[in-house]
C-alpha positions in Angstrom: -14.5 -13.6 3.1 -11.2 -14.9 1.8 -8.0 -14.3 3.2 -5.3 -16.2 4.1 -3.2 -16.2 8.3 0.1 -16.4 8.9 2.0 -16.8 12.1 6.1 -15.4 12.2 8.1 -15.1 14.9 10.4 -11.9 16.0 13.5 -11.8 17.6 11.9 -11.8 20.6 10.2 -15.2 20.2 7.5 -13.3 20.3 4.7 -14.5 17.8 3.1 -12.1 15.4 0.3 -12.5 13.9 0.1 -11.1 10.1 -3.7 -11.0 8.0 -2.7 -10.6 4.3 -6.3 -10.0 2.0 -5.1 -12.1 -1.7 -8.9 -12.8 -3.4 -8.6 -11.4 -6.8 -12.2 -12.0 -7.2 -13.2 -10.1 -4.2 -10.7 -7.4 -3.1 -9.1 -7.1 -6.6 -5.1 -6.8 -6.4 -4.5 -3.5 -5.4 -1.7 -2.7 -2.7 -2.1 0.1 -0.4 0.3 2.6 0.4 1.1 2.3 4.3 2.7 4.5 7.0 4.3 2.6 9.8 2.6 3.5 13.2 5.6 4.7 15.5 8.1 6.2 12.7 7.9 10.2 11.3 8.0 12.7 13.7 6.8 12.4 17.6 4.0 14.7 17.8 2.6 13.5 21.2 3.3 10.7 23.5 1.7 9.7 26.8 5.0 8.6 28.8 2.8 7.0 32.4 6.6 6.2 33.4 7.2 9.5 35.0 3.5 10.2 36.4 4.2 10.5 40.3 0.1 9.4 41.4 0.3 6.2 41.0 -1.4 5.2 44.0 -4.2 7.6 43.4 -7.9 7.0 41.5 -8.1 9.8 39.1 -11.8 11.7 39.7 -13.5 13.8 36.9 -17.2 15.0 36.9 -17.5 17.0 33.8 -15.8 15.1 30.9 -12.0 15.4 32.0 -10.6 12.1 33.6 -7.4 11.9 34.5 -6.0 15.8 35.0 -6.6 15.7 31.3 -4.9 12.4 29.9 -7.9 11.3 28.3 -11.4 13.5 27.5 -14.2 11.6 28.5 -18.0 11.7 29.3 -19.4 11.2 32.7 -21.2 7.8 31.7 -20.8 6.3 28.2 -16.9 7.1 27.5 -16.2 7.7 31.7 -13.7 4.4 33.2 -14.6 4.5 36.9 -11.9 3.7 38.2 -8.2 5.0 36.1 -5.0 5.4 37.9 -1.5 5.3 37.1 0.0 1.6 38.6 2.9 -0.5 38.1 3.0 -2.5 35.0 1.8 -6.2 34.8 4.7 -8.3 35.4 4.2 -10.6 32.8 6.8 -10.8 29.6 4.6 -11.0 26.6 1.9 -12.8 27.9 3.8 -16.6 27.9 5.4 -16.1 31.5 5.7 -14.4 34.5 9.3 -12.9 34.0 9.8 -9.1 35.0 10.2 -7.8 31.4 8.6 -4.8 32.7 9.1 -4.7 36.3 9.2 -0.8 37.5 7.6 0.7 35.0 4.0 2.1 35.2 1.1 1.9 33.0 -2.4 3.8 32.8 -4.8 1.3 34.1 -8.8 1.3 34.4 -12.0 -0.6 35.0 -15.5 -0.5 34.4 -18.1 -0.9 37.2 -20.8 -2.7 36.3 -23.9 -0.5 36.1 -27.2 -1.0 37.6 -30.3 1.8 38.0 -28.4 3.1 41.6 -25.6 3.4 40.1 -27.6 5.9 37.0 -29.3 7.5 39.8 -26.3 8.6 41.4 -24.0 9.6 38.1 -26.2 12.0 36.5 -25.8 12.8 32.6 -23.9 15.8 31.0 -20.2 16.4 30.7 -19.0 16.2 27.1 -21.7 17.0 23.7 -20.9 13.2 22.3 -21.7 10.9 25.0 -24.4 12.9 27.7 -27.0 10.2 27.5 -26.8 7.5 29.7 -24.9 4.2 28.9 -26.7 1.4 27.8 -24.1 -0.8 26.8 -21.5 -0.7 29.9 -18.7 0.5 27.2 -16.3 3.1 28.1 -14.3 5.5 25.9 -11.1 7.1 26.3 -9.7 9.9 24.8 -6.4 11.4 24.2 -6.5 14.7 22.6 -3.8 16.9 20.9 -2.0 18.9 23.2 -1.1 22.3 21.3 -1.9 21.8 18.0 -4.6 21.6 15.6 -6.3 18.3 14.8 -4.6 16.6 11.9 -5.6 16.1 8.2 -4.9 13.3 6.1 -1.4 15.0 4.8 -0.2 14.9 7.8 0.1 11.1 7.5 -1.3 10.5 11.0 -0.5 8.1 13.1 -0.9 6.0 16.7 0.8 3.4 18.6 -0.4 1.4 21.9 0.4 -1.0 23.8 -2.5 -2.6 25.8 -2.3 -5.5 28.3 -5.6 -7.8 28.7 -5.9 -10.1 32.1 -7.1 -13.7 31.2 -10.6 -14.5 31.9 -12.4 -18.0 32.8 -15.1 -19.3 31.2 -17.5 -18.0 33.7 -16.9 -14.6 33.0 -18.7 -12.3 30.4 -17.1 -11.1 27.4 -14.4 -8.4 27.8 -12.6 -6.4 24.7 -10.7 -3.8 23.9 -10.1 -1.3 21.0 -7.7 1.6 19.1 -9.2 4.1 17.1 -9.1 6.9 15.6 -11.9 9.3 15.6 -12.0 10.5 11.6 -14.6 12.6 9.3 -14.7 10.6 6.3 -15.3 11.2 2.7 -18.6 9.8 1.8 -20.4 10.1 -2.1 -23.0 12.0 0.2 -20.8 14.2 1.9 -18.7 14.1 5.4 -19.5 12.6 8.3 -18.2 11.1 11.8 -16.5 7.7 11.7 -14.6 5.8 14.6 -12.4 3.0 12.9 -10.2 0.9 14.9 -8.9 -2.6 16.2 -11.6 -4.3 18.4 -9.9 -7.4 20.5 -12.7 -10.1 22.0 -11.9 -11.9 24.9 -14.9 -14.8 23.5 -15.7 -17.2 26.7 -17.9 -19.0 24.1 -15.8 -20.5 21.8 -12.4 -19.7 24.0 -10.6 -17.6 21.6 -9.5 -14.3 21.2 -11.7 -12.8 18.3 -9.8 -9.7 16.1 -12.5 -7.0 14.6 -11.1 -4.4 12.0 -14.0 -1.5 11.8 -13.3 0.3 8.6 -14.5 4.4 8.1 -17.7 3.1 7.1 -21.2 1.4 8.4 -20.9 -1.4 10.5 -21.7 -3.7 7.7 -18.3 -3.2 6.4 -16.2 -4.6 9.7 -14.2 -7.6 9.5 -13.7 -10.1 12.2 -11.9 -13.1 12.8 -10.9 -15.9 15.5 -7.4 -15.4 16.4 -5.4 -18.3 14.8 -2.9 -20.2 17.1 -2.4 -21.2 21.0 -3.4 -17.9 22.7 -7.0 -18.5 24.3 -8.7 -16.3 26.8 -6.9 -17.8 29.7 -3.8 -16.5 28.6 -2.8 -12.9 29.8 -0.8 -11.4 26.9 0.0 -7.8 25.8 -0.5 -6.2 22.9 0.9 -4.4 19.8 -1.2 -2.0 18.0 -1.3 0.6 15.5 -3.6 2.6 13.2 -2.2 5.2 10.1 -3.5 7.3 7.4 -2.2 8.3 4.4 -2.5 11.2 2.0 -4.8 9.8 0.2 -7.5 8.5 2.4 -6.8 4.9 3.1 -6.1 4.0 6.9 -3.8 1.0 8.2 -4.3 -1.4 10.3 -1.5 -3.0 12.9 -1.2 -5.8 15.2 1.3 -7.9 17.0 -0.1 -10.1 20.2 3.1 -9.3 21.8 5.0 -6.4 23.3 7.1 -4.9 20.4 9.0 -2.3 20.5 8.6 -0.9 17.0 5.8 -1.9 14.2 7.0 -3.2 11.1 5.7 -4.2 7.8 6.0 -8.0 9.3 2.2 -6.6 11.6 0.5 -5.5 8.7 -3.5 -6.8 8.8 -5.0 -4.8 5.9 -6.5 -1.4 4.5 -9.9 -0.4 4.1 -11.1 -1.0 1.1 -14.1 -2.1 -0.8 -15.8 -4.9 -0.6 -17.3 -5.4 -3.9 -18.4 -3.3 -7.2 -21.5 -2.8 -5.9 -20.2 -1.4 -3.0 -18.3 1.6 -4.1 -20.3 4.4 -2.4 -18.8 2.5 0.8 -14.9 2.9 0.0 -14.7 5.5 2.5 -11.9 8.1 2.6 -10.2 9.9 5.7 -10.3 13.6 5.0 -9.3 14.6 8.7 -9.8 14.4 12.9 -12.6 14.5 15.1 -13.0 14.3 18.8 -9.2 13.4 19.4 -6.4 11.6 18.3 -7.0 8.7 19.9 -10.0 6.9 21.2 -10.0 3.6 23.4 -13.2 1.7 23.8 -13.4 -1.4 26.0 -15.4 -3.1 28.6 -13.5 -4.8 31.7 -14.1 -5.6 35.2 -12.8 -5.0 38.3 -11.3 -8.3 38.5 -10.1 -8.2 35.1 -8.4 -4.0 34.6 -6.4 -3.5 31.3 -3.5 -1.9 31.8 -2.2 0.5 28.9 1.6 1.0 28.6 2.6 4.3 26.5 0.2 5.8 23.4 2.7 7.7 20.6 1.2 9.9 18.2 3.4 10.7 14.9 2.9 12.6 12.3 4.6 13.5 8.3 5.9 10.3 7.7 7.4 10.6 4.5 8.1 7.6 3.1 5.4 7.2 1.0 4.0 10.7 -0.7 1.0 11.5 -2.4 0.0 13.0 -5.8 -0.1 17.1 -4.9 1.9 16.9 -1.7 3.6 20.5 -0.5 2.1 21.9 -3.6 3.8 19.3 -5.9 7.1 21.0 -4.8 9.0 16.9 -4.0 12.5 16.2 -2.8 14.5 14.3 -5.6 14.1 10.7 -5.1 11.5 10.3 -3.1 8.7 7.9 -3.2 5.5 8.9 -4.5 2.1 6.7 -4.9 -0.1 6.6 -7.9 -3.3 4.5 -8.0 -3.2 4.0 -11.7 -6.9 4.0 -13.3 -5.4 2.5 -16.3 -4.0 -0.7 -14.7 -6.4 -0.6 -11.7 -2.5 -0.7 -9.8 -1.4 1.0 -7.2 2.1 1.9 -8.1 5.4 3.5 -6.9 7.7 5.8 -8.5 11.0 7.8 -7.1 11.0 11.3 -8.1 13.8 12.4 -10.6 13.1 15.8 -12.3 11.1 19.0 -11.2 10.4 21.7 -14.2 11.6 25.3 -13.9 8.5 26.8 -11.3 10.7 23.5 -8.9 7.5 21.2 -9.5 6.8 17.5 -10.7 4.4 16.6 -13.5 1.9 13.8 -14.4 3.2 10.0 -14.0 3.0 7.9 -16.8 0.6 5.6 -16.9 1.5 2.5 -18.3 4.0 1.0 -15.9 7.3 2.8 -16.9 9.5 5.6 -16.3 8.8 9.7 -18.3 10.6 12.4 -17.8 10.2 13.1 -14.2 9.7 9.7 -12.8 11.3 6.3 -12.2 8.7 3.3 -12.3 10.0 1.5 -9.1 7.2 -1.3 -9.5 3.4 -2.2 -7.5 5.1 -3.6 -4.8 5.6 -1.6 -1.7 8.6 -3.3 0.2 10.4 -3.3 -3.2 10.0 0.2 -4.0 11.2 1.0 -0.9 14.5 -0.8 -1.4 15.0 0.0 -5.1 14.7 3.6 -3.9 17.7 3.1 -0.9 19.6 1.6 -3.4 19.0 5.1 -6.0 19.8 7.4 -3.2 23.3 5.5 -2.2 24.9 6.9 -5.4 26.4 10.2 -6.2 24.5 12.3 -8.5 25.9 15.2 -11.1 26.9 18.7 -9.4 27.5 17.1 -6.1 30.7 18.5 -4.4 31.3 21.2 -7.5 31.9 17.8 -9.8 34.9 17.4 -7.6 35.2 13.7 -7.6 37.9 10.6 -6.8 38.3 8.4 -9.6 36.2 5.3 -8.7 33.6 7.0 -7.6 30.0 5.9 -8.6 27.2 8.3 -9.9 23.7 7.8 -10.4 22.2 9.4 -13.8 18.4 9.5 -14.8 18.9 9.5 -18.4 16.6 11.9 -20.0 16.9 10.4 -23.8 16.1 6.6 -22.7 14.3 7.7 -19.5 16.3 4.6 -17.8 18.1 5.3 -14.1 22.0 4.3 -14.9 24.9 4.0 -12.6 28.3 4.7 -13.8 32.2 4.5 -12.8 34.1 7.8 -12.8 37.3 6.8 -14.9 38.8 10.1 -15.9 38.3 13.9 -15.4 38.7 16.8 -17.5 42.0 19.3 -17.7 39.8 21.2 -15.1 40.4 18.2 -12.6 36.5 17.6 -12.6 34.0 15.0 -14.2 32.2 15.6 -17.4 29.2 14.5 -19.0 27.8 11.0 -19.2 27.2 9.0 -22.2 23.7 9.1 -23.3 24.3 6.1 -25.3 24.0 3.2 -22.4 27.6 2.5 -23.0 31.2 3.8 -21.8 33.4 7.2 -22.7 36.6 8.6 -22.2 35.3 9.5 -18.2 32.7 6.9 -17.3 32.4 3.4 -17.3 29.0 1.7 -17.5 28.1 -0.2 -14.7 24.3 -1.3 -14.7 20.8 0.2 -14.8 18.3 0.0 -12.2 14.5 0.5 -12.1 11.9 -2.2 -11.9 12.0 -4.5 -15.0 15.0 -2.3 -16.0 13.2 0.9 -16.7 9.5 -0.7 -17.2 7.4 -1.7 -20.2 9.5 -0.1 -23.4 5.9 -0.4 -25.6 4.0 2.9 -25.6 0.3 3.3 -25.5 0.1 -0.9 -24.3 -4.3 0.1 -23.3 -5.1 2.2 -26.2 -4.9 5.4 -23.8 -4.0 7.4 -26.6 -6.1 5.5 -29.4 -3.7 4.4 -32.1 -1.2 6.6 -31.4 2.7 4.5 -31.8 1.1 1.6 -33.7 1.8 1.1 -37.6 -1.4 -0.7 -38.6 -0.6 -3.4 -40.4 -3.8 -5.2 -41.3 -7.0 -3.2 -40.0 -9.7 -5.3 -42.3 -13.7 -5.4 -41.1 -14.6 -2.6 -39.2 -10.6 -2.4 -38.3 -9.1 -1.9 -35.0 -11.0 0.6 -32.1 -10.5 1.6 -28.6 -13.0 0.2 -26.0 -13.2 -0.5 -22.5 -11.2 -3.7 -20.9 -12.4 -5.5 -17.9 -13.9 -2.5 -16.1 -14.8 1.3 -16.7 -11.3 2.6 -17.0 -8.9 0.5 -18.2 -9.2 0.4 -22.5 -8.2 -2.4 -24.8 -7.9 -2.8 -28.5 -10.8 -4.1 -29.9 -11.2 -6.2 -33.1 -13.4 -6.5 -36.3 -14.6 -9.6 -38.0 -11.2 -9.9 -40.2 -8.0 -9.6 -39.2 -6.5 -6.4 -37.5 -2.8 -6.7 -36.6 -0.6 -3.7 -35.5 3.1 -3.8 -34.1 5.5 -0.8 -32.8 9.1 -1.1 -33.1 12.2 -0.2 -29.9 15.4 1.3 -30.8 17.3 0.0 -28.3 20.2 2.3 -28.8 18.1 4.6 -26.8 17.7 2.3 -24.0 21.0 0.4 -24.4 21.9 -2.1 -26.7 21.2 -5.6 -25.1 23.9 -9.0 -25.2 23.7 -12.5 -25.0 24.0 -12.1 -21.5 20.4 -10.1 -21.4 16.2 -11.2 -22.0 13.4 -10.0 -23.6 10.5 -10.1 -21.6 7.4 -9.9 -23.4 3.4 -10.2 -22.5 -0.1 -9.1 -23.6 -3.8 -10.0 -23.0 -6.6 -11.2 -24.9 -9.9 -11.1 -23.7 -12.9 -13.3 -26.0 -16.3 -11.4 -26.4 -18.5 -13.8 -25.7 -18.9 -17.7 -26.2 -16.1 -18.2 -29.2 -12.3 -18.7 -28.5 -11.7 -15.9 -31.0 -8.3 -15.6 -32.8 -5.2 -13.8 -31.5 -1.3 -13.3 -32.6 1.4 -12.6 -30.5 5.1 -11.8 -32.4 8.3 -10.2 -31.0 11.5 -10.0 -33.3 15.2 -9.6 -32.1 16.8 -7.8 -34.7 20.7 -6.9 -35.3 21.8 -3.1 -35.8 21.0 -3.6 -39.9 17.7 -4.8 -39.2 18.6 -8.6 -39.2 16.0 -11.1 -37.4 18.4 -13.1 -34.7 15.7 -14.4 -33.2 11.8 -14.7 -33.2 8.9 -15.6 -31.2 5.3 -15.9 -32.5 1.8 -18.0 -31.1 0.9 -18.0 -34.8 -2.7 -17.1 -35.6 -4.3 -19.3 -33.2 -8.0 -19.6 -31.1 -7.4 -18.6 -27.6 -7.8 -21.4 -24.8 -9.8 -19.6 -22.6 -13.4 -21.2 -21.1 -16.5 -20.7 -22.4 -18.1 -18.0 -21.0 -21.6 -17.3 -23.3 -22.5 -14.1 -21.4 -22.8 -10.6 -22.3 -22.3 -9.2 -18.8 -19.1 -9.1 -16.5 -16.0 -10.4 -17.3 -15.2 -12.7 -19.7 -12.5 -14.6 -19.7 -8.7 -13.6 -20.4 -5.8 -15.4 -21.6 -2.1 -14.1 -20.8 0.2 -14.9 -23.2 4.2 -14.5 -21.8 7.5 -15.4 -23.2 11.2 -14.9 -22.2 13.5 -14.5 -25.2 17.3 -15.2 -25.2 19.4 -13.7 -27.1 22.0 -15.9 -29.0 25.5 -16.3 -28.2 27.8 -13.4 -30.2 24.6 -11.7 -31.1 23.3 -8.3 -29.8 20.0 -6.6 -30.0 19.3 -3.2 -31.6 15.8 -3.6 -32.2 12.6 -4.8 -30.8 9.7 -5.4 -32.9 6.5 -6.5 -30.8 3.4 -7.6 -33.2 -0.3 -8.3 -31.9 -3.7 -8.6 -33.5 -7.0 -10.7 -33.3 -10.0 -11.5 -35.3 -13.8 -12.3 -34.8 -14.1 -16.4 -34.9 -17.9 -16.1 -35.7 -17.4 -13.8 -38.6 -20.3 -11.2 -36.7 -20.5 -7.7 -38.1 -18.8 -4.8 -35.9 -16.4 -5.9 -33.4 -16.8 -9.1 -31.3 -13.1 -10.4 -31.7 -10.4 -10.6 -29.1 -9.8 -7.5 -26.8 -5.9 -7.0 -26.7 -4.6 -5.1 -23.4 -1.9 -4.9 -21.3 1.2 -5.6 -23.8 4.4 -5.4 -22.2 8.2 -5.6 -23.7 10.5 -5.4 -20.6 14.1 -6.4 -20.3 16.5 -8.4 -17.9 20.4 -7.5 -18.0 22.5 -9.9 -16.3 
């Protein structure tokens, strides 16, 4: 298992503990979308503050423990002793301040079990746990109060805050858990699942022990020793939180502190798959089962967990899904799209919606069409990129009534760039008129800047051979000449070679994007993946060119081997070498046109095509 820990203080001097997955050879690099727990809309929220039986033991005999806080069975899921008492007064598990003196929290215990005890509790109560407990666990519910269980659209989601006792070495292991009962999608169908948190109180090796349980068999949990100072002496509090998003992935939370509100800082992980092999086991939500939430644990008398407020939120809308309200979005909104193309999961901000008031495809190789805004593969980023869009006036706002000064926001529908301009002048009709279309300045607008990730994404069309040839002027296609096959996996397509040269190139007018100045880069990239035990041949060529076709300046790898390793197999992946370059652009000079050049050839000379695989080919630009 690799994955790297990281401990970060809050404001509170709280720490946080934060599990970021980074194998590439394992997990792959793919970013999940993620709802916070605690934000969207409240749809429930246990509040023990205001419960006025405190000093009372809560009795149940049929599956309903505590006048219907939790749903429960009468052995296995049944806490045997649950009240309502004042909060530990302890402030975040490092003193004994009164942080939380006067309020109350929902507190409970497990007796421990013996055959008089079985004898005297007999079986029955709810239809999932009637048998009688072999494991001394209990499980709490909390169900929905007036309303239907939730679906994954619904971006689900729970907070709690849980307070664990220290124990001594003597004493036996102790945990506790969030979860959320789910039916998952399975490649065999739907069936129950019960992901969560698990936290270990270990007295064998003195630490507290974190286990993430995924929507899927057992043999896909994760568990690690909790890094740092905390040991199972130490009572502490927790932060934790579980979410799900449209498209099936669930989120996991934790801070070992009290914390008001979850933030991107307590992120663990999402479930996922483990490897190739295993991808009948990436399991998606499709919706609730049981309740919302479900609280397993095992504690003793002398050691009760004490459990201060459980939210339950719903329609966070932060992140949307592909098909979400019918495809009927909200201009500038953030949408997720896990790319098969890229194997990326990526981010755009809605711009357009056709004449039926819906949103079409996204494009698929990292850039902007006429609908959406490419906002990058980075979650935080989006999110910030998109703030900064929806800051700025847009066209028809206020009747184009306007103050001179004023800055608008225009998705440009001819360079499919997001451009912010200066209002400078109005019409005879005191109101603003059209943009320029041209990236530049007119009579009522001055050009400010452009924003999008990598200033409107890669400017090369069909970069993996999605559309076969399709933008490419073949300039050498000798052997059995340039085809589209499969890159790296069973989605993703390359540009494969022949035994002589094949070399193609595709030429930007950048008077449709906006004519770049010595101020600005070129940004350019591509992949070339050998075949099999030869460094094969590649070529790599971008040319800066003035508005009558003049080259001002020029980059090129020359027809070279590639520098990759050795691999002689047939199977898996072989190995690939990224070449990148940042182009300047000389002093006095500007650029009108972009021509990017690639191709490859077979070193061995075998028949067919065993060259170089070139994939992923990017042209991207930085304005300053």
């Amino acid at each position: 298992m690799h994955y790297s820990k990281k401990i970060k203080k809050s404001t509170k001097k709280t720490s946080i503990f934060l599990i970021s997955f980074i194998s590439n050879t394992v997990f792959g690099s793919i970013v999940y979308p993620v709802a916070i727990p605690g934000t969207g809309s409240t749809v429930q929220k246990l509040d023990f503050e205001k419960e006025k039986r405190g000093s009372s033991d809560f009795f149940y005999n049929h599956g309903w423990a505590g006048q219907g806080y939790g749903l429960t069975g009468t052995q296995r899921g049944a806490p045997e002793s649950i009240k309502v008492g004042r909060t530990p007064n302890v402030k975040s598990g490092f003193s004994d301040s009164s942080l939380f003196s006067g309020k109350k929290s929902l507190q409970f215990y497990s007796h421990i079990r013996n055959s008089q005890w079985h004898d005297d509790h007999s079986t029955g109560g709810t239809k999932y746990y009637s048998g009688a407990d072999k494991e001394n666990q209990d499980d709490f519910f909390m169900p929905i109060i007036n309303k239907k269980g939730w679906v994954a659209s619904d971006t689900p989601a729970v907070l709690m805050h849980i307070y664990t006792e220290g124990i001594s070495l003597m004493d036996s292991l102790q945990y506790t858990s969030l979860r959320m009962p789910t039916v998952s999608k399975f490649w065999n169908g739907t069936k129950a699942r019960w992901p969560g948190i698990w936290i270990y109180q270990n007295p064998r090796n003195l630490k507290y022990t974190i286990s993430l349980r995924r929507p899927a068999p057992s043999s896909m949990d994760v568990s690690f020793d909790f890094p740092g100072v905390k040991k199972i002496q130490e009572s502490t509090w927790w932060t934790l939180g579980l979410s799900v998003t449209p498209n099936g992935n669930i989120h996991y939370f934790l801070a070992d502190s009290y914390v008001e509100n979850l933030t991107m800082e307590h992120y663990l992980t999402s479930s996922f798959q483990l490897y190739d092999s295993e991808k009948k086991n990436r399991v998606k939500v499709a919706y609730q089962t049981e309740s919302v939430v479900m609280i397993s644990n095992y504690a003793t008398k002398k050691h009760r967990q004490s459990i201060d407020d459980i939210l339950y939120t719903a329609n966070n809308a932060t992140i949307n899904a592909w098909g979400t309200n019918d495809r009927k979005g909200k201009i500038n909104t953030i949408y997720v799209y896990e790319n098969p193309y890229t194997q990326k999961t990526e981010y755009f901000s809605l711009q357009k919606l056709n004449h039926h008031g819906r949103y079409k495809d996204f494009p698929t190789d990292e850039t902007n069409n006429d609908y959406w805004l490419y906002l990058g593969n980075v979650l935080s980023e989006a999110i910030k990129l998109n703030q900064e869009i929806s800051k700025y006036k847009h066209w028809g706002d206020d009747s184009r009534m306007a103050n001179l000064g004023d800055e608008f926001g225009y998705f440009n529908p001819y360079s499919k760039r997001y451009e912010v301009f200066k209002l400078v002048g109005l019409g005879r009709n005191k109101k603003y008129q059209s943009f320029p279309v041209n990236g530049g300045d007119n009579y009522y607008w001055k050009f400010l800047k452009v924003l999008g990730f990598n200033v409107g994404g890669n400017l090369l069309k069909n970069n993996n051979a999605q559309e076969g040839l399709k933008y490419w002027n073949i300039i050498e296609n000798g052997g059995k000449g340039f085809a589209s096959g499969f890159y790296n996996n069973s989605v993703n397509k390359g540009f494969n070679t022949s035994y002589l040269w094949n070399i193609k190139e595709q030429t930007i007018d950048m008077n449709e994007f906006g004519i770049l100045d010595d101020n600005d880069k070129v940004l350019v990239s591509a992949e070339f993946k050998d075949t099999y035990c030869s460094n094969d041949y590649l070529l790599l060529e971008v040319e800066l060119k003035d508005k009558d076709h003049n080259i001002i300046n020029r980059f090129s790898t020359g027809k070279r081997p590639t520098k990759t390793p050795k691999l002689c197999i047939w199977n898996g992946d072989r190995s690939v070498e990224k070449v990148s370059q940042i182009i300047d652009i000389p002093a006095g000079k500007t650029v009108h046109y972009i021509t990017y050049r690639d191709g490859g050839k077979d070193k061995e000379f075998w028949a067919g095509r065993y060259g170089v695989v070139i994939s992923n080919a990017k042209i991207t630009t930085e304005r300053n």
